[in-house]
Structure formats: structure tokens, C-alpha cells
MARPA-413387 format. One record per residue (C-alpha): residue number from 1; residue in one letter; x, y, z. Coordinates in nm, 4 decimals, m for minus. Layout:
BEGIN
   num   residu          u          v          w
   NUM        A          X          Y          Z
...
This chain:
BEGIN
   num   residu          u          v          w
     1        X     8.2772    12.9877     6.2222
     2        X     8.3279    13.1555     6.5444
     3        X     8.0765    12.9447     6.7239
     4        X     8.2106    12.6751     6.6050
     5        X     8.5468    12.7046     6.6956
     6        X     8.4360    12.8449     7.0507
     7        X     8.2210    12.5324     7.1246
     8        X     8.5003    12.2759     6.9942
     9        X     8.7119    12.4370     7.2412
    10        X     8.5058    12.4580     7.5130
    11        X     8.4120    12.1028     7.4670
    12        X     8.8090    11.9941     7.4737
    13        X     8.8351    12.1709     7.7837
    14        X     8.5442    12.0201     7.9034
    15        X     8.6013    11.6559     7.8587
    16        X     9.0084    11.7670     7.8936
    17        X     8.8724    11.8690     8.2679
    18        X     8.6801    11.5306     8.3836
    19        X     8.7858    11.2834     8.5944
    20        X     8.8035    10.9223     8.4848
    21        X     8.8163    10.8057     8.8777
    22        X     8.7474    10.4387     8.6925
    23        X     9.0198    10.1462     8.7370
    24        X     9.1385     9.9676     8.4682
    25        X     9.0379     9.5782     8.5437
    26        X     9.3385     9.4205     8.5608
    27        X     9.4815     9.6812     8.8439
    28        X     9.3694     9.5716     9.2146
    29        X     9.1313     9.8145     9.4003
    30        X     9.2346    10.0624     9.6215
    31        X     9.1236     9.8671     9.9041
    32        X     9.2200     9.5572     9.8126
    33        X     9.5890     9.7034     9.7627
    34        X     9.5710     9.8744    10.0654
    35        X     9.5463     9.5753    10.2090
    36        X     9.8060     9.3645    10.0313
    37        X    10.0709     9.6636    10.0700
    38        X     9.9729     9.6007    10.4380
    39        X    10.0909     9.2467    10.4510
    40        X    10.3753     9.3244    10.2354
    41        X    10.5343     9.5628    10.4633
    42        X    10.4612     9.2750    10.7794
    43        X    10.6311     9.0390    10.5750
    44        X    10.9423     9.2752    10.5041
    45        X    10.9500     9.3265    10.8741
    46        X    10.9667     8.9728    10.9693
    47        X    11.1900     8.8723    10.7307
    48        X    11.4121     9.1895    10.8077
    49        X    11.3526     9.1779    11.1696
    50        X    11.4046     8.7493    11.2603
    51        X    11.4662     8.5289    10.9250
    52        X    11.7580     8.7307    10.7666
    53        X    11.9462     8.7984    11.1060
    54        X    11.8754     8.4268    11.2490
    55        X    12.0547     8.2159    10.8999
    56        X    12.3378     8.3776    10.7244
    57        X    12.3551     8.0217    10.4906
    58        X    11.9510     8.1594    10.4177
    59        X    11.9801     8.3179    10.0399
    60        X    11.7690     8.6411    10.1394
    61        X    11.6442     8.7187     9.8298
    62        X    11.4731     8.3273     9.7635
    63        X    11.3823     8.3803    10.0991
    64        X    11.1848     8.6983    10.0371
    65        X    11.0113     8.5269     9.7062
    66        X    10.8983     8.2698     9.9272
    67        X    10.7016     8.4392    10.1637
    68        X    10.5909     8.7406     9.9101
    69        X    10.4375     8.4195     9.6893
    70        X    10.2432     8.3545    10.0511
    71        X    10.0764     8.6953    10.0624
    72        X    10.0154     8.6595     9.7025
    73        X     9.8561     8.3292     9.7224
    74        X     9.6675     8.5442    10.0634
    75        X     9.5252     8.7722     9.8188
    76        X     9.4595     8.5348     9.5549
    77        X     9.6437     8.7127     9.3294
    78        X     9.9658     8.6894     9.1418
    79        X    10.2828     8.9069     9.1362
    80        X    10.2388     9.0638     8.7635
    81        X     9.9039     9.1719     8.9060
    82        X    10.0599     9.3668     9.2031
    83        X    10.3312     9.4798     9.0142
    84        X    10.1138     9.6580     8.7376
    85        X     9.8664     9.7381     8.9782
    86        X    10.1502     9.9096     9.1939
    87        X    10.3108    10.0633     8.8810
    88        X     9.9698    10.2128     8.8389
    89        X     9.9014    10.4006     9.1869
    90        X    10.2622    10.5038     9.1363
    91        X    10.1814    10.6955     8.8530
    92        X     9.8873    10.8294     9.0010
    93        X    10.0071    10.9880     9.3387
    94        X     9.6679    11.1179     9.4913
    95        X     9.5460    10.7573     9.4950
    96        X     9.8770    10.6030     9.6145
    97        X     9.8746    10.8913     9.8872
    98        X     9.5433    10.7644    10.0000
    99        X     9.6998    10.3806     9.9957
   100        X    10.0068    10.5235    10.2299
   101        X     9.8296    10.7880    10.4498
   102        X     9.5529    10.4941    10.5671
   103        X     9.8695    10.2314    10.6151
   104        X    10.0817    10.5217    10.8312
   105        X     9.7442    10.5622    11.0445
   106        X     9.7066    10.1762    11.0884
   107        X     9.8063    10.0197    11.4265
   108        X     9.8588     9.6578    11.4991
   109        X     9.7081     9.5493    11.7787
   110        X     9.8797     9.2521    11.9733
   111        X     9.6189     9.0571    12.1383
   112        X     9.7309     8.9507    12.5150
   113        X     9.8848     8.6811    12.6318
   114        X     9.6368     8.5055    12.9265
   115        X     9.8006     8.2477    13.1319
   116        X     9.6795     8.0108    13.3807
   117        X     9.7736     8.0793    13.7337
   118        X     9.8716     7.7038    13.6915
   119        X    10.1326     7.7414    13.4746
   120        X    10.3259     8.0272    13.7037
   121        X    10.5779     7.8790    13.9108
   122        X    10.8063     8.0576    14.1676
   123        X    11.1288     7.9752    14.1765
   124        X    11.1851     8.1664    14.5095
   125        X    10.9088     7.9587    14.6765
   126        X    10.8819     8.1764    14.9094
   127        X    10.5834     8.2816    14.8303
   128        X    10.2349     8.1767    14.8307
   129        X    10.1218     8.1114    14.4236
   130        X     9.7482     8.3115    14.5282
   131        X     9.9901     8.6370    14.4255
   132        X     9.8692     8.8187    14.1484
   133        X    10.0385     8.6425    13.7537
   134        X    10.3335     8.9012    13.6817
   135        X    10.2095     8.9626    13.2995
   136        X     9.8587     9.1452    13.4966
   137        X     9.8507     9.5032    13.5092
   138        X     9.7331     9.6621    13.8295
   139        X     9.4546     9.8926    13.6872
   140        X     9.4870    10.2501    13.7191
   141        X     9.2089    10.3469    13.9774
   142        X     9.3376    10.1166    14.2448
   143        X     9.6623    10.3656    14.3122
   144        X     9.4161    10.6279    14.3025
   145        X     9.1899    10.4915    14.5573
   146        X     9.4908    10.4244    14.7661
   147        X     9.5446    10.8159    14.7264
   148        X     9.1861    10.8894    14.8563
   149        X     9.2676    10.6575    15.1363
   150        X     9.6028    10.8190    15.2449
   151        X     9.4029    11.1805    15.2294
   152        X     9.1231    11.0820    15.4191
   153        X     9.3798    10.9681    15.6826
   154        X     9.5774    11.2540    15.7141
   155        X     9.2118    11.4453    15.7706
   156        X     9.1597    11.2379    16.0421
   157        X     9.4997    11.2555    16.1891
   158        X     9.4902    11.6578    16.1928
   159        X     9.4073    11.8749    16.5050
């Protein structure tokens, strides 16, 4: 009776223990959501940042249904998926941790703006238009060449 008692709770702990690391089907996957969190929180800064401050007449929250329903339809999904499925990794907080800690890593690159010299106009016209575009950087080893140059000058210059 002992043994049995002894194996039926070693068993409970046992399967008590395990990990069920599988998804339900109807809850996105973690990278999916990942990414669809991502374009949620773009949207809420655009709409924060430029649509709510530019039209006070603008009902915010029809607004903010409106361009949600355009990262759903992104996705291909719906918004009772990512509800449930975000009700989900809310109740499990390792796996929404994982979600949040990737996003909070996550840059956005801008890709740069290239002109044609063309399109530059001076409105001093003073000077020539063969002047380096304003939105160029000067790269970084050309001040330190001009450093080299200034050093080996002063060499020369001493007694």
C-alpha cells in the first residue's frame, strides 16, 4: 500500500513538474505577436505623435480603430485573435517578458534621404552648386587626416 501511494505521488509531482511549452491554436505565436505588438506600438506613436495633435474635430478613439484594423488586416488576423492571444502571454509572464525584452532591444532604422545635387538650390547664390549637398556627412577620417597633416607640419616647422 506504501508503494502504491509513494508512486501515485511521485507521479503527480512528476507530471505536476512538466512543462506544457505548447500554444493553444487559436493564440498567435510568439513571433508572430512579437511582431504585431511591434506595429501596434508604431501605430500608437503615430497616431499619438501627428494624427491626434494635427485634428481636434478627429474622434481619437475611431481614429485609433481605424488604423489598429490596418495592422490587423497586416497580420491577417483579427482583433478577438490578438486580444485572446494577448490575454494569454499576459497570464503567462516569462513568455510575455520574452515578447517585451526583444521589442525594448529593437531599433528602427531610418533609411537616408539621397538627393540629387540637382535639386539643391542656393538661395545665397553666392556660391558655386559643386559644394558638397548639406544632408552629407563629412566622414570621420578626413578631420583626422587633417590632424596628421597639421602634425607633420609643425615637425617640419621646428628647429
Amino acid at each position: 500500500m506504501r508503494i502504491f501511494f509513494t508512486t501515485c505521488i511521485l507521479s503527480l509531482l512528476i507530471f505536476a513538474c512538466s512543462r506544457n511549452d505548447k500554444l493553444p491554436k487559436d493564440i498567435l505565436p510568439e513571433m508572430q505577436m512579437r511582431e504585431v505588438m511591434w506595429d501596434m506600438i508604431r501605430t500608437g506613436e503615430f497616431l499619438n505623435g501627428f494624427v491626434a495633435n494635427r485634428d481636434s474635430a478627429v474622434s481619437k478613439k475611431a481614429e485609433m480603430e481605424k488604423w489598429f484594423a490596418k495592422v490587423y488586416q497586416l497580420h491577417k488576423i483579427n482583433r478577438q485573435v490578438f486580444d485572446k492571444s494577448y490575454a494569454y502571454y499576459q497570464a503567462h509572464p516569462a513568455l510575455m517578458k520574452n515578447i517585451l525584452d526583444t521589442l525594448a532591444k529593437r531599433q528602427v532604422y531610418i533609411k537616408p534621404v539621397i538627393r540629387d545635387s540637382s535639386d539643391l538650390k542656393d538661395t545665397n547664390n553666392s556660391r558655386p552648386h559643386s559644394i558638397r549637398p548639406s544632408d552629407t556627412i563629412p566622414r570621420a577620417f578626413d578631420s583626422l587626416r587633417k590632424k596628421m597633416i597639421k602634425s607633420r607640419k609643425q615637425l617640419l616647422n621646428a628647429p
